[in-house]
C-alpha positions in Angstrom: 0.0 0.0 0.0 1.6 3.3 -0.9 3.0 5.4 2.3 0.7 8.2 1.2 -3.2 6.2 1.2 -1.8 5.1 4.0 -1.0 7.7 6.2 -4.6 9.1 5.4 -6.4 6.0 6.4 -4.1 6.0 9.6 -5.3 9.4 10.5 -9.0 8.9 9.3 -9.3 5.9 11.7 -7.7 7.4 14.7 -9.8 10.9 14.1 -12.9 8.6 13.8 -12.0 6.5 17.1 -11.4 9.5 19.1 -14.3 10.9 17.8 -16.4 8.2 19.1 -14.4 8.1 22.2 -15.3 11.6 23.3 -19.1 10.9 24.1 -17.8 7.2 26.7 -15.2 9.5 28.2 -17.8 11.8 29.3 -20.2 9.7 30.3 -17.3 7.7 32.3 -16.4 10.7 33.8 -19.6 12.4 35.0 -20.7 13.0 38.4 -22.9 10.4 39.6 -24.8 12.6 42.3 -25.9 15.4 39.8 -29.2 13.4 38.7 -31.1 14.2 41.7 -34.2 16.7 41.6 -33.4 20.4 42.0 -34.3 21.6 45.7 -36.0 24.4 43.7 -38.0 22.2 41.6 -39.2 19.3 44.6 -42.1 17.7 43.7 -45.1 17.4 46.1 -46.1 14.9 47.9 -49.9 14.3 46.3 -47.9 14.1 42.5 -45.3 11.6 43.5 -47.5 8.9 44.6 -46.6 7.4 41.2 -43.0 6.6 41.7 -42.9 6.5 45.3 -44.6 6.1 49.2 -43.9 6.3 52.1 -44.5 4.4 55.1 -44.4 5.2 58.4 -45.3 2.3 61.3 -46.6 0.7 59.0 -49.4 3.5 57.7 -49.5 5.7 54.2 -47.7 9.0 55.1 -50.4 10.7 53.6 -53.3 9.5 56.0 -51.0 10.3 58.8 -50.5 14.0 57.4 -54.5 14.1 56.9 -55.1 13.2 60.6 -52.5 15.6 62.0 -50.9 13.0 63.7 -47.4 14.1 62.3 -45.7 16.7 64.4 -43.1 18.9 64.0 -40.9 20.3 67.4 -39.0 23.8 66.3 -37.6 25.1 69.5 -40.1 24.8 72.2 -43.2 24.2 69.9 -44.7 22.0 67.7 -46.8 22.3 65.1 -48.9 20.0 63.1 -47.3 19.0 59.5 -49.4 19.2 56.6 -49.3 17.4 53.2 -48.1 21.3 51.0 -45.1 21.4 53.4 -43.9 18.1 52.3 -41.2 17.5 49.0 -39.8 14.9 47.3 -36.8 14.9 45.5 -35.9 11.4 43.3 -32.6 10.3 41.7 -33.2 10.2 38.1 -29.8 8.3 37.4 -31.7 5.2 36.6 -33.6 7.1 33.9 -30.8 8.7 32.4 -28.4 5.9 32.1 -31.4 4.1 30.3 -31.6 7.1 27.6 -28.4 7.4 27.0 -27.6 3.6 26.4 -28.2 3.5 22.8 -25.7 6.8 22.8 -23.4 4.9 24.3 -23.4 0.9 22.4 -23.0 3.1 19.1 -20.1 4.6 19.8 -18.5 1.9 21.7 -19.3 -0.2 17.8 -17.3 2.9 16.5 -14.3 3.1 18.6 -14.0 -1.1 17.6 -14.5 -0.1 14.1 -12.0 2.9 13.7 -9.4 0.4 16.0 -9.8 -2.5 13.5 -9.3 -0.2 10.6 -6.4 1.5 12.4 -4.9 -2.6 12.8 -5.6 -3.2 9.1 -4.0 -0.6 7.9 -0.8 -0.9 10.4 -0.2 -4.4 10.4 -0.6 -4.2 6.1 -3.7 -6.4 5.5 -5.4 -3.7 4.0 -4.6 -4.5 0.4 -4.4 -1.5 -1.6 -4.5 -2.7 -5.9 -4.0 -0.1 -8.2 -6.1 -0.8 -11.8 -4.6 -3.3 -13.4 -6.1 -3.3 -17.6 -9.1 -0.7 -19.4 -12.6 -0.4 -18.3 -14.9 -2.0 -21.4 -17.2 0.6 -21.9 
């Protein structure tokens, strides 16, 4: 294979792998704890009842909040908790990680790609065959 084809499908492969590269190093090297709800944004209590409840001896939260059997003690007072004063926040890493999967398998099949291109062309099997007679037209 002549030096010059060569070179360039040396540097095409090794642009292409670090290419595909760029979006596993990120993920790799993300923060883990950054997928949790904003405190600004908490969602309340009655709207979460989808993804989570909470128990407490053995009785819905809620029905305990309805009843005003949940107390709060600030200082030297209590006062009885209601169900507005109460928010959620959830870990969305779960969710996340599930989205970006797909992401994340087709660039992985890139990186192998440009790498066995980048072995064909160093190790010579990538036969390069100049034309050998006229085209019949």
């Amino acid at each position: 294979m002549p030096r010059r084809i060569r070179f360039l499908f040396s540097t095409m492969s090794v642009t292409l792998f670090f290419v595909a590269a760029v979006p596993i190093y990120q993920e790799l090297s993300r923060r883990s704890d950054i997928w949790w709800t904003p405190r600004t944004m908490l969602v309340p209590l009655a709207e979460s009842t989808d993804r989570v409840e909470i128990y407490a001896r053995g009785q819905p939260f809620v029905a305990l909040l309805g009843t005003g059997e949940v107390r709060v003690a600030e200082d030297a007072r209590t006062s009885v908790l209601t169900p507005s004063q109460i928010g959620l926040r959830f870990n969305n890493w779960d969710r996340v990680r599930a989205e970006r999967l797909p992401v994340l398998l087709v660039s992985a099949a890139g990186c192998g790609v440009a790498a066995l291109m980048f072995l064909l062309v160093l190790t010579g099997r990538l036969a390069y065959r100049g034309e050998e007679g006229e085209v019949a037209a």
